[in-house]
C-alpha positions in Angstrom: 280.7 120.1 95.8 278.4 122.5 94.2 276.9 122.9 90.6 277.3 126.3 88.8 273.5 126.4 87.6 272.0 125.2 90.6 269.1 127.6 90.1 268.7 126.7 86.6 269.0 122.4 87.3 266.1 123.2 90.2 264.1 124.9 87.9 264.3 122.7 85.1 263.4 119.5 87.6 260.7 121.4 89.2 259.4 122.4 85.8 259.6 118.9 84.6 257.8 117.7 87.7 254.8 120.0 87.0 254.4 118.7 83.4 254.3 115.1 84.0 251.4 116.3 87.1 250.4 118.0 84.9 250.2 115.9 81.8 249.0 112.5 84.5 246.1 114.6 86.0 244.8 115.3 82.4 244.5 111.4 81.9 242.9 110.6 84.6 246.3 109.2 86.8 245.1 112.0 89.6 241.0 111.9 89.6 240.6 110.5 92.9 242.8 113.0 94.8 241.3 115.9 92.7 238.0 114.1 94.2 239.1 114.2 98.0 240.4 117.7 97.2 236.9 119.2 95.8 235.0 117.5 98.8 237.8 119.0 101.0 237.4 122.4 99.7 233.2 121.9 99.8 233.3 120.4 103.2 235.3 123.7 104.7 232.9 126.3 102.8 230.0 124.0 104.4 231.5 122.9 107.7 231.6 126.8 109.3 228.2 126.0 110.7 228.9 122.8 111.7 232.4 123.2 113.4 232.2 120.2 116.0 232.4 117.8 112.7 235.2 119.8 110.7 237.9 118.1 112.5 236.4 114.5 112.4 235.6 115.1 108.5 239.0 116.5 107.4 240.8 113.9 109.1 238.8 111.3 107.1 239.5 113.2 103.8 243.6 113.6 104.7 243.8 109.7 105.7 241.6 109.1 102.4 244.6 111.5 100.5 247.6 109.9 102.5 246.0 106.0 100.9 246.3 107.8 97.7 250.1 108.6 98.7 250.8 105.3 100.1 249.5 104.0 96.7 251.7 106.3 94.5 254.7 105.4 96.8 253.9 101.5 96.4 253.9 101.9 92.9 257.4 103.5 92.8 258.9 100.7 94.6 257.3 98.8 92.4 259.4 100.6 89.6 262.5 99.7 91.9 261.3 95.9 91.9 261.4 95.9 88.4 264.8 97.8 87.7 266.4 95.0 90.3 265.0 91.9 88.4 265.8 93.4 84.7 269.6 93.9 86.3 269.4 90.4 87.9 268.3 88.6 84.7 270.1 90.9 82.3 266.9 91.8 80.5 266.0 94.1 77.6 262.8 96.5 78.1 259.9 95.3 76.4 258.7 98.7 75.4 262.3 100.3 75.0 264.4 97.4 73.3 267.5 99.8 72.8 267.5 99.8 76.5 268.1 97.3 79.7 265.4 97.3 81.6 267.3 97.9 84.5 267.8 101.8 83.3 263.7 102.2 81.8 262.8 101.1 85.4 264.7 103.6 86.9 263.3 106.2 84.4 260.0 104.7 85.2 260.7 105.5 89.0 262.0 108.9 88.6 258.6 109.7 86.4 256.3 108.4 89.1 258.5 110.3 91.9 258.2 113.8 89.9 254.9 113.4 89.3 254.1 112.7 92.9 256.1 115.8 93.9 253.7 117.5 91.6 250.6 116.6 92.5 251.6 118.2 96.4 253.3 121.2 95.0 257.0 120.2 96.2 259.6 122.0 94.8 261.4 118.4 94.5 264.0 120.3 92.1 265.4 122.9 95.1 265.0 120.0 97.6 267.2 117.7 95.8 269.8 120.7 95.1 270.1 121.1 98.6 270.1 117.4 99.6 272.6 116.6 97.4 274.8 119.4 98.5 274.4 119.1 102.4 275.7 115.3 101.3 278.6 116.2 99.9 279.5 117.7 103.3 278.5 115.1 105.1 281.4 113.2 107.4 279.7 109.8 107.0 280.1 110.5 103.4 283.8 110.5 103.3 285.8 108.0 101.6 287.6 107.9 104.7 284.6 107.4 106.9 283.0 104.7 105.2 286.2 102.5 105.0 286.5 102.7 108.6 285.4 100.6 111.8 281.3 101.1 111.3 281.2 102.9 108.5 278.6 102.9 105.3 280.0 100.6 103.3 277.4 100.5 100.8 
């Protein structure tokens, strides 16, 4: 299965992905990586007369930038935690009454993933295209498969 406007649907996600970065780093959501990043970029132009600390430095800096990732990533399962007990006690959002909180969790989620995309540049729209089109090939994605002896049933 294949969408006409796949360009177009990539596009528009990785655009959307930008602007929440975007919009998050103007606010202050992204000031510690931007941090890291200037004292990366410092650190290099510095580091050419120093080269027998460049690789003990940078490694510092990328395991201070992957916290930073581990951090966003906590808080999108945390976005996931939420949507589960909002379905499990059939709640209303607090902020978003017209909804279940189930469904402004998930939004929720989905912002903090494109944002994170953003901040590292991936093109999270063409990704997802493709992902979503290698699984409709997929074998173990078959009706068939999946009903069978050790297949995904959920």
């Amino acid at each position: 299965m294949s969408f006409e406007n796949t360009e177009k649907i990539s596009s528009t996600i990785n655009d959307l992905s930008k602007s929440i970065y975007k919009h998050n780093s103007e606010v202050g959501w992204w000031d510690d990586l931007e941090k890291l990043r200037s004292e990366r970029e410092d650190i290099l132009d510095f580091i050419d007369d120093h080269e027998d600390h460049k690789s003990e430095v940078l490694d510092s800096i990328n395991t201070s930038i992957n916290l930073i990732i581990t951090q966003k990533l906590a808080l999108i399962h945390s976005e996931i935690s939420e949507a589960l007990e909002g379905l499990r006690k059939d709640l209303k959002d607090d902020h978003l009454p017209q909804y279940d909180m189930f469904a402004v969790e998930l939004a929720d989620a989905l912002i903090r993933i494109l944002d994170l995309a953003g901040a590292f540049n991936i093109p999270i729209g063409n990704i997802m295209m493709e992902k979503w089109d290698y699984n409709t090939k997929r074998v173990d994605h078959t009706r068939e498969h999946r009903s069978g002896t050790n297949g995904k049933k959920f």
